[in-house]
C-alpha positions in Angstrom: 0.0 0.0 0.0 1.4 3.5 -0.7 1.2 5.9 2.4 2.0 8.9 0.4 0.1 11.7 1.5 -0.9 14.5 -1.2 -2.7 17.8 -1.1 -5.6 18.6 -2.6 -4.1 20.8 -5.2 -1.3 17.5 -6.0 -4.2 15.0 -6.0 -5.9 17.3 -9.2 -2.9 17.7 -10.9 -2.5 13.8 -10.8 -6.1 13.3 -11.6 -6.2 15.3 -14.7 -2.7 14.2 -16.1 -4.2 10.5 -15.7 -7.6 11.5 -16.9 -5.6 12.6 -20.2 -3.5 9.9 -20.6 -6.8 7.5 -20.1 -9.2 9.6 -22.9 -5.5 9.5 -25.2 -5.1 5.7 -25.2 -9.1 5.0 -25.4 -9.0 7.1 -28.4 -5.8 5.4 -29.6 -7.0 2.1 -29.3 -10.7 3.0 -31.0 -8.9 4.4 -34.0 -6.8 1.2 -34.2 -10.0 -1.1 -34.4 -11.8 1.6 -36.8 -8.1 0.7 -39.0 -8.2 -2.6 -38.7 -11.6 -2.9 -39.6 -11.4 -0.9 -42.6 -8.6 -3.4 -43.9 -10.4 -6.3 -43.2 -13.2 -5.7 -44.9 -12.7 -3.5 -48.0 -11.1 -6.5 -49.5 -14.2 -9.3 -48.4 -16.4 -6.1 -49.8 -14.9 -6.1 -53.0 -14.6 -9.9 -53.3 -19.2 -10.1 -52.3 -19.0 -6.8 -55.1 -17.7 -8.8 -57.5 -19.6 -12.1 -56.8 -22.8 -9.8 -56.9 -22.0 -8.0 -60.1 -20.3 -10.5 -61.8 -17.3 -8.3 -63.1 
């Protein structure tokens, strides 16, 4: 257990650097799945396209 004691005014600046650093990396990660999904399936869409339309 840490028994480090911080003011209020320390406790806010740690809350809001950690709050930022959370929102960053939840945005990160939700651009990285948007990413990946777009390269999974532009290629399975153009393979049903073609199936579809016979090209």
């Amino acid at each position: 257990m840490n028994d480090t004691l911080l003011t209020y005014e320390q406790w806010c600046a740690r809350f809001k650097k950690h709050t930022k650093r959370y929102i960053k990396k939840k945005v990160m990660q939700i651009l990285q799945y948007l990413f990946a999904a777009v390269l999974l399936t532009l290629p399975f869409g153009m393979f049903l396209d073609w199936l579809l339309r016979g090209y």
